[in-house]
FIKOLZA-1660 file (N, C-alpha, C; in steps of 0.1 Angstrom, whole numbers, plus 5000, padded with zeros to 4 digits):
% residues 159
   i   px   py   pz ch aa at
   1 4952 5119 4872  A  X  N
   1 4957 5132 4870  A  X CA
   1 4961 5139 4883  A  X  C
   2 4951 5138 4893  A  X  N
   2 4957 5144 4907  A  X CA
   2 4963 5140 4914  A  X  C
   3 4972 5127 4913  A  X  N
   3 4979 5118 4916  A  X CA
   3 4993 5128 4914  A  X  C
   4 4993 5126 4905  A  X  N
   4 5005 5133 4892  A  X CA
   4 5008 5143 4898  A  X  C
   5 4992 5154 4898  A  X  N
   5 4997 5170 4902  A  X CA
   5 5007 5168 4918  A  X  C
   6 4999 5161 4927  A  X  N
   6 5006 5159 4940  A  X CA
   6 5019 5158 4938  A  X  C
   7 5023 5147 4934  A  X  N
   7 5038 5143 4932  A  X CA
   7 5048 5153 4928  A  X  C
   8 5045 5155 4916  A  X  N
   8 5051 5169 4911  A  X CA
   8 5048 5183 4922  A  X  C
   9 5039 5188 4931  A  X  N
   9 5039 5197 4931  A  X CA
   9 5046 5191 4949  A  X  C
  10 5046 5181 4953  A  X  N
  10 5054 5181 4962  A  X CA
  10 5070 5177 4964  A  X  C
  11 5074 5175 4950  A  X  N
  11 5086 5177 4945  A  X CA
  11 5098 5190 4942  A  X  C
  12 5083 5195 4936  A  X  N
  12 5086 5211 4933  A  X CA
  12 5089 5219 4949  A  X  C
  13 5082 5218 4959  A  X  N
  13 5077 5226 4968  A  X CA
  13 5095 5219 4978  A  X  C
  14 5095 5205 4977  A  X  N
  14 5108 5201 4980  A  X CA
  14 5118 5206 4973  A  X  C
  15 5122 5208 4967  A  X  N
  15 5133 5214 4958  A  X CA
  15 5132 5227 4960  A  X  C
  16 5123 5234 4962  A  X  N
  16 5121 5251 4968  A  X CA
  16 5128 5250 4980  A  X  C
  17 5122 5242 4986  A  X  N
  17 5134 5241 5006  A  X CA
  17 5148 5241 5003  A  X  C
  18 5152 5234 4995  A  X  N
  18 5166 5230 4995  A  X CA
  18 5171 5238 4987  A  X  C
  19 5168 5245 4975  A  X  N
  19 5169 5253 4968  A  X CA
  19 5174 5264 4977  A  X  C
  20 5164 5271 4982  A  X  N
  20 5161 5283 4990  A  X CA
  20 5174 5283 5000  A  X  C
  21 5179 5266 5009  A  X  N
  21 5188 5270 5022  A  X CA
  21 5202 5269 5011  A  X  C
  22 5201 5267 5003  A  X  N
  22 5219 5265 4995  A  X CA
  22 5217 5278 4992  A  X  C
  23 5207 5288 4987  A  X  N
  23 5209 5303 4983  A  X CA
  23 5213 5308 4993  A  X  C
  24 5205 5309 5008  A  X  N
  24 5212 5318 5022  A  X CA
  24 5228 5314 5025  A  X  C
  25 5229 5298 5022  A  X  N
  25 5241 5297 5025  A  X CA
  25 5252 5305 5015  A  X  C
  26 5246 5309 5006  A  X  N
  26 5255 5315 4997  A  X CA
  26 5255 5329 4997  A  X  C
  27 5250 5337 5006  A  X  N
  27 5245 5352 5009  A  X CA
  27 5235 5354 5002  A  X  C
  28 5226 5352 4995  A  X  N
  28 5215 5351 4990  A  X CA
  28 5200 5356 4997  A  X  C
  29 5198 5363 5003  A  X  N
  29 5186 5366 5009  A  X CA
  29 5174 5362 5005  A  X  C
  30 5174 5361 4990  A  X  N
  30 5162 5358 4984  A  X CA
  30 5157 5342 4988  A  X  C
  31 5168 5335 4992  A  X  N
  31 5170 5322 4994  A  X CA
  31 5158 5320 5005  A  X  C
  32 5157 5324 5017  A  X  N
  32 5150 5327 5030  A  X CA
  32 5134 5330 5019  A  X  C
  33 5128 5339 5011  A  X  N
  33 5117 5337 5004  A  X CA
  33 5116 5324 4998  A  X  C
  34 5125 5318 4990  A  X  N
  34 5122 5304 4983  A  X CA
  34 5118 5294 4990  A  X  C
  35 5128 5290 5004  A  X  N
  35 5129 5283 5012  A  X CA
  35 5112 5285 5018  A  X  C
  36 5108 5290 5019  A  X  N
  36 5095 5298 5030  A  X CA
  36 5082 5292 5018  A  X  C
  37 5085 5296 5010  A  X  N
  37 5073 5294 4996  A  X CA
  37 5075 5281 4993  A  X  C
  38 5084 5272 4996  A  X  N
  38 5088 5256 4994  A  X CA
  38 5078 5252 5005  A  X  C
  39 5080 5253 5020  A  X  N
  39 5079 5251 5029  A  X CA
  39 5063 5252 5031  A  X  C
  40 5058 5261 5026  A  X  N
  40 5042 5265 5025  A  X CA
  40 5037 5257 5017  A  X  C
  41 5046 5253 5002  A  X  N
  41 5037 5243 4998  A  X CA
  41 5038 5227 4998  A  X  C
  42 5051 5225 5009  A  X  N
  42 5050 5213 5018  A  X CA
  42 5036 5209 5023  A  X  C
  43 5035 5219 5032  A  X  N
  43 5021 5225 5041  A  X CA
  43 5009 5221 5035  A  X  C
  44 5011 5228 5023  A  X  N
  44 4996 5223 5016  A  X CA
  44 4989 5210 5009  A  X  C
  45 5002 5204 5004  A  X  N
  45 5003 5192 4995  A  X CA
  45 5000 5183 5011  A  X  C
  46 5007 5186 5023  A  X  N
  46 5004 5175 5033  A  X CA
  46 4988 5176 5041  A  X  C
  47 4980 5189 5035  A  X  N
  47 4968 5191 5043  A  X CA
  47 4959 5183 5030  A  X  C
  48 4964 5187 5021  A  X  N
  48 4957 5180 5005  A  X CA
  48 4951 5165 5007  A  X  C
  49 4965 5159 5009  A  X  N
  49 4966 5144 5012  A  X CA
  49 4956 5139 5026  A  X  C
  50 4961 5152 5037  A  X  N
  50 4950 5148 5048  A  X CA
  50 4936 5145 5045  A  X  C
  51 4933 5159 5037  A  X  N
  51 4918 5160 5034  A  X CA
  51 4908 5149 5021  A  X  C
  52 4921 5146 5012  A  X  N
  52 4922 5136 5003  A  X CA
  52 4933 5124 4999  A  X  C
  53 4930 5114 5018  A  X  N
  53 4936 5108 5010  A  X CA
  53 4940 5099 4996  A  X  C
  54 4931 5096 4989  A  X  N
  54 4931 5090 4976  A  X CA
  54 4941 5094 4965  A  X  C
  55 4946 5111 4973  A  X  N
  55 4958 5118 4966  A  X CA
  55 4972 5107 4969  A  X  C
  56 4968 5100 4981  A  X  N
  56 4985 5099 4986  A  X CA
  56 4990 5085 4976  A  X  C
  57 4996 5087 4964  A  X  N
  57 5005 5075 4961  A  X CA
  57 5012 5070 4969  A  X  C
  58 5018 5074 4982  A  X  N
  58 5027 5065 4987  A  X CA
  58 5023 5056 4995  A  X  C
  59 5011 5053 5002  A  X  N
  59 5004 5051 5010  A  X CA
  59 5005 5033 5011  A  X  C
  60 5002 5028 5018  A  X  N
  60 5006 5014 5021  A  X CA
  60 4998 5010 5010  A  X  C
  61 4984 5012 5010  A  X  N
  61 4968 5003 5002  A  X CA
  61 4973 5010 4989  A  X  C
  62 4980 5020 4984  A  X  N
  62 4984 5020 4969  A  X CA
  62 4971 5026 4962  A  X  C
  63 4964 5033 4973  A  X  N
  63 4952 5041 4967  A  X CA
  63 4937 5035 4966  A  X  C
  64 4939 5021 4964  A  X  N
  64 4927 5013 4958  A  X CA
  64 4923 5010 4968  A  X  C
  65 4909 5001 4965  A  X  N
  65 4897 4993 4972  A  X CA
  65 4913 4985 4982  A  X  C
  66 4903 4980 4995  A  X  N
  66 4911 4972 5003  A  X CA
  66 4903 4958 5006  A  X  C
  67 4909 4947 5003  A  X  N
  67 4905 4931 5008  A  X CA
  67 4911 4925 5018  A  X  C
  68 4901 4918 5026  A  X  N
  68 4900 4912 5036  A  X CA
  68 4902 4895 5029  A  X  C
  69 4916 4887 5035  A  X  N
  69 4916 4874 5028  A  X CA
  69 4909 4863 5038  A  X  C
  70 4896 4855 5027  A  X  N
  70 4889 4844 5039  A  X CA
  70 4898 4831 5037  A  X  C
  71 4901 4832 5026  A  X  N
  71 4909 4817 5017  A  X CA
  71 4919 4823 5010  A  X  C
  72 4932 4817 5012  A  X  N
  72 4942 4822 5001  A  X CA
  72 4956 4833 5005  A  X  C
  73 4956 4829 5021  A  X  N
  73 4964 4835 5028  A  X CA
  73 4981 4830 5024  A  X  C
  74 4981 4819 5022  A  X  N
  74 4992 4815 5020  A  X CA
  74 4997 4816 5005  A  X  C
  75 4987 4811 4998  A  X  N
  75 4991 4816 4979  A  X CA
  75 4997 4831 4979  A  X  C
  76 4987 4841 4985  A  X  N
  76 4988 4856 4984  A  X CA
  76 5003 4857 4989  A  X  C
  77 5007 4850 5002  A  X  N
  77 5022 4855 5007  A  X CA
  77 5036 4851 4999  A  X  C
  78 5027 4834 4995  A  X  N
  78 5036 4831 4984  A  X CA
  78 5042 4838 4971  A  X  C
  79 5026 4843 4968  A  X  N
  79 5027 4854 4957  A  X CA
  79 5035 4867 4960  A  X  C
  80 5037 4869 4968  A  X  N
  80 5040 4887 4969  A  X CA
  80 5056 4880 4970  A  X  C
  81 5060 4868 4978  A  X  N
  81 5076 4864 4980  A  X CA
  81 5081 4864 4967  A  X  C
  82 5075 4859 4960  A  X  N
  82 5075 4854 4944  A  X CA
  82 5080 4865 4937  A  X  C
  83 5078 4878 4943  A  X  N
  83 5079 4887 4936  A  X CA
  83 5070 4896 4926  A  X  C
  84 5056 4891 4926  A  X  N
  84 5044 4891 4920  A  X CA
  84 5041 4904 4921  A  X  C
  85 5026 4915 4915  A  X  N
  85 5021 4926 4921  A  X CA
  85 5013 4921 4925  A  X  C
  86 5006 4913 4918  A  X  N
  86 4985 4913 4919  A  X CA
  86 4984 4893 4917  A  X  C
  87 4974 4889 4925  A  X  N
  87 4969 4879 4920  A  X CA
  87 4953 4874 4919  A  X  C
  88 4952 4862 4909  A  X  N
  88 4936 4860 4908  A  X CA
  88 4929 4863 4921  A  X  C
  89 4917 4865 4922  A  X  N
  89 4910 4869 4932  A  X CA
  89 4895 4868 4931  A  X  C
  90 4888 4863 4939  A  X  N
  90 4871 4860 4939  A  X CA
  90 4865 4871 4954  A  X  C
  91 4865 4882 4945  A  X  N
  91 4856 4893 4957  A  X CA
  91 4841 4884 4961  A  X  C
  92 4840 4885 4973  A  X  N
  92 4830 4881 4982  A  X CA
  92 4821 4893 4988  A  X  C
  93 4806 4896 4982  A  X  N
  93 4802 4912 4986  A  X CA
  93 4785 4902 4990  A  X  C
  94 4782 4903 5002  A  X  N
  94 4771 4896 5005  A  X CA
  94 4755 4906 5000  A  X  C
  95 4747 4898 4993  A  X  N
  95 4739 4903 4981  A  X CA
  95 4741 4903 4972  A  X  C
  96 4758 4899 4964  A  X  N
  96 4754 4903 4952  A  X CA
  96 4769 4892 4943  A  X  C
  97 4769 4893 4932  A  X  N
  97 4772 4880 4924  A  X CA
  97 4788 4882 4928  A  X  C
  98 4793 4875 4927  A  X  N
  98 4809 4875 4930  A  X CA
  98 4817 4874 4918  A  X  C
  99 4826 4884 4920  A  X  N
  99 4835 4888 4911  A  X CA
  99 4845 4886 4911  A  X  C
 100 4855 4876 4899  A  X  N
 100 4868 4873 4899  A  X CA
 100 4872 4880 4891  A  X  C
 101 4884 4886 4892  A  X  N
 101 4891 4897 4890  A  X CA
 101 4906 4895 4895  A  X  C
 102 4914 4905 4891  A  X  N
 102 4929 4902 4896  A  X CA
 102 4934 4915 4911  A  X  C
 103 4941 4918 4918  A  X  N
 103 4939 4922 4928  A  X CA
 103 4952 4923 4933  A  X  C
 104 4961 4939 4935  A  X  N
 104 4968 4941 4936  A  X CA
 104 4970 4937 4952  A  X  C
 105 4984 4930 4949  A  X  N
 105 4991 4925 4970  A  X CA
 105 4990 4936 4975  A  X  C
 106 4988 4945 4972  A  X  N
 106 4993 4957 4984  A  X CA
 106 4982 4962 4993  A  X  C
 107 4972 4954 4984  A  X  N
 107 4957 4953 4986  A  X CA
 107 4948 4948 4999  A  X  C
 108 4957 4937 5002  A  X  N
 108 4955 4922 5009  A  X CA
 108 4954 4927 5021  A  X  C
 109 4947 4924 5033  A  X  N
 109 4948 4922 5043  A  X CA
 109 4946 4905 5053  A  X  C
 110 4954 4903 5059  A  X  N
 110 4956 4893 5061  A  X CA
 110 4949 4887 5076  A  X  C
 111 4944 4875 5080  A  X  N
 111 4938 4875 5094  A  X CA
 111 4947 4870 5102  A  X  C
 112 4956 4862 5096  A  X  N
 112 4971 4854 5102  A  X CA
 112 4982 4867 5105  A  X  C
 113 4986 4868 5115  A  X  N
 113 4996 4875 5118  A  X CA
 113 5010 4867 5115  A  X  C
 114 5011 4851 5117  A  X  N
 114 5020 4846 5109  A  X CA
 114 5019 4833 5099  A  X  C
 115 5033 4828 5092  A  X  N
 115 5028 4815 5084  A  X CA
 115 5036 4809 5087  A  X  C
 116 5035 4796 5090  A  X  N
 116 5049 4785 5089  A  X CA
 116 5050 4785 5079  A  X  C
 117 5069 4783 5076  A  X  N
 117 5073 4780 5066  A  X CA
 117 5075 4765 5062  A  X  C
 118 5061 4760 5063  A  X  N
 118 5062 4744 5061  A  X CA
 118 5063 4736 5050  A  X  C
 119 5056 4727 5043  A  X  N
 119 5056 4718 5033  A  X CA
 119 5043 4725 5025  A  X  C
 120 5034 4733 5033  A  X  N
 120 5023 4738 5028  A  X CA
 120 5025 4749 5018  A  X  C
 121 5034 4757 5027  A  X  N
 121 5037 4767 5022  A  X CA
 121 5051 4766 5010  A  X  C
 122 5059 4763 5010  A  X  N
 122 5068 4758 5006  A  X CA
 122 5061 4754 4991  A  X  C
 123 5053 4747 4995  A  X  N
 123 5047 4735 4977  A  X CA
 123 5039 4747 4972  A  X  C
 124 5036 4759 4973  A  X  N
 124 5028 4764 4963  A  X CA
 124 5041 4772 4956  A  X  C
 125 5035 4771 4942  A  X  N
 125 5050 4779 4930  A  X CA
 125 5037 4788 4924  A  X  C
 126 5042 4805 4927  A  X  N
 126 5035 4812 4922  A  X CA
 126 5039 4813 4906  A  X  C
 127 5032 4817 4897  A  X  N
 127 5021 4819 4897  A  X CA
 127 5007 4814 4899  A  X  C
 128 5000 4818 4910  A  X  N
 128 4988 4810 4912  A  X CA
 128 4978 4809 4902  A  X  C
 129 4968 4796 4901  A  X  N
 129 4961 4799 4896  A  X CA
 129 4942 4796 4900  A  X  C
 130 4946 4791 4913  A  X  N
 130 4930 4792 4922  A  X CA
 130 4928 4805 4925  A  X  C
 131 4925 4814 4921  A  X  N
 131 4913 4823 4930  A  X CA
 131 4915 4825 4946  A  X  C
 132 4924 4839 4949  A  X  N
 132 4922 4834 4968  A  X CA
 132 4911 4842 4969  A  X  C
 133 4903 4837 4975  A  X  N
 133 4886 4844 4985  A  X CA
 133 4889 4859 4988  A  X  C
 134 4881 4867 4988  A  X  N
 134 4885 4877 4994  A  X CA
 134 4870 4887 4997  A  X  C
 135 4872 4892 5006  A  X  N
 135 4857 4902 5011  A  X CA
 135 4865 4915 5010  A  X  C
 136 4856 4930 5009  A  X  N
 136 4859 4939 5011  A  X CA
 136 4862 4942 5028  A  X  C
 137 4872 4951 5032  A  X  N
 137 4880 4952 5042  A  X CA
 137 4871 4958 5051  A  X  C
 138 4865 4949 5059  A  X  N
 138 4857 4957 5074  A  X CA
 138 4841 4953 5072  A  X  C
 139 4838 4941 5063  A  X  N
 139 4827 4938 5065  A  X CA
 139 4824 4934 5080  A  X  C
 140 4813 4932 5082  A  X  N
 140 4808 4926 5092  A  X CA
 140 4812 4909 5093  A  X  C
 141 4815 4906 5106  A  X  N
 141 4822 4895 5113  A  X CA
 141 4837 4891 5105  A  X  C
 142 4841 4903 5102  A  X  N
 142 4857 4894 5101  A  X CA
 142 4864 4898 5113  A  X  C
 143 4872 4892 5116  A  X  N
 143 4886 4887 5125  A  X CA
 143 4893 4902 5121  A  X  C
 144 4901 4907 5132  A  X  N
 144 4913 4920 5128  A  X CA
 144 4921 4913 5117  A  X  C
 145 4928 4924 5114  A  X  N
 145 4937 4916 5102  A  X CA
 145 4947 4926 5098  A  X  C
 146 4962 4920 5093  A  X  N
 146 4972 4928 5090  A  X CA
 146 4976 4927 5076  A  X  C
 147 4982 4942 5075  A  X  N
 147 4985 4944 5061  A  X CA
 147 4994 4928 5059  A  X  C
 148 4993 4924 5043  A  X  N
 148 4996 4911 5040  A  X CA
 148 5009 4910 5042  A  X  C
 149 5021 4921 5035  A  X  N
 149 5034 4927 5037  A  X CA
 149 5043 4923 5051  A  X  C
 150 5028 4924 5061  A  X  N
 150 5033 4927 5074  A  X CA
 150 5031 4912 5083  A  X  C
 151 5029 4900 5076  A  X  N
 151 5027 4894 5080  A  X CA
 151 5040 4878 5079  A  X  C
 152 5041 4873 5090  A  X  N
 152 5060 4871 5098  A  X CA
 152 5055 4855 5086  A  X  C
 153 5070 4848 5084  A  X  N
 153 5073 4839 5078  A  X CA
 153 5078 4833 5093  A  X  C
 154 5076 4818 5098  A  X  N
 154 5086 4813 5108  A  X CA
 154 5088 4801 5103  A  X  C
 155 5097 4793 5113  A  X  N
 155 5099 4782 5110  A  X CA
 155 5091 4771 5115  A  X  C
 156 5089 4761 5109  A  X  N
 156 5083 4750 5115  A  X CA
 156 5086 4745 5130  A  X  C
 157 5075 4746 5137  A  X  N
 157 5079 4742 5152  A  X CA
 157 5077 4753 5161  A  X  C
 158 5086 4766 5156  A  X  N
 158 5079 4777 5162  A  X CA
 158 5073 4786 5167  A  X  C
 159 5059 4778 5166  A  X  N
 159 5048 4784 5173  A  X CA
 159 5042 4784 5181  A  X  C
% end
């Protein structure tokens, strides 16, 4: 629901801006108040987001939990090329029973900064159906890691 309000009320507050400068341009004085009341609730919806972000739909992580990939780097890139949202997934949480579940790409964080586009990668046809590994993002002893999105396709030889 506060998802929603954001959206809409930073839509609204946008359409006040533009609203407001087409009134001045039209001799409109009141225009300069709209535009100002738009502009304030730019202001706020962006301090909103600061102070919560879990408000920001646009946001790269898509709001949700974030995973760190141990296994499954190349299915996941396959998958998102594929055109996919989400795929199978085995959360890895040390203490406690492991959970397969499905798991949106936008999710993914990757430890490979690139992949060959080899015979490896190439032979997987999403839809997958192994399970890629995954830990929550920032446990202890992982490797840095990039958003999955952000991670380079090359060619064989390449590297």
């Amino acid at each position: 629901m506060a998802q929603g309000l954001q959206v809409v009320n930073t839509s609204r507050s946008g359409y006040n801006v533009g609203e407001g400068a087409y009134r001045v341009s039209q001799g409109d004085n009141w225009g300069y108040l709209q535009a100002g009341a738009g502009a304030v609730g730019l202001g706020a919806n962006t301090l909103a987001v600061a102070l919560s972000p879990e408000l920001n739909v646009l946001g790269s992580g898509g709001g949700g939990a974030q995973y760190f990939i141990s296994d499954g780097v190349r299915r996941s890139l396959s998958s998102l090329q594929g055109g996919l949202d989400d795929v199978p997934a085995t959360i890895v949480r040390s203490g406690q029973p492991d959970v397969t579940t499905r798991i949106p790409l936008n999710q993914l964080f990757s430890p490979k900064a690139e992949v060959p586009l080899d015979s490896r990668f190439l032979g997987i046809q999403p839809p997958i159906r192994q399970p890629v590994i995954v830990q929550p993002l920032g446990a202890p002893g992982q490797p840095s890691s990039i958003p999955l999105n952000q991670v380079r396709m090359i060619p064989p030889g390449s590297q």
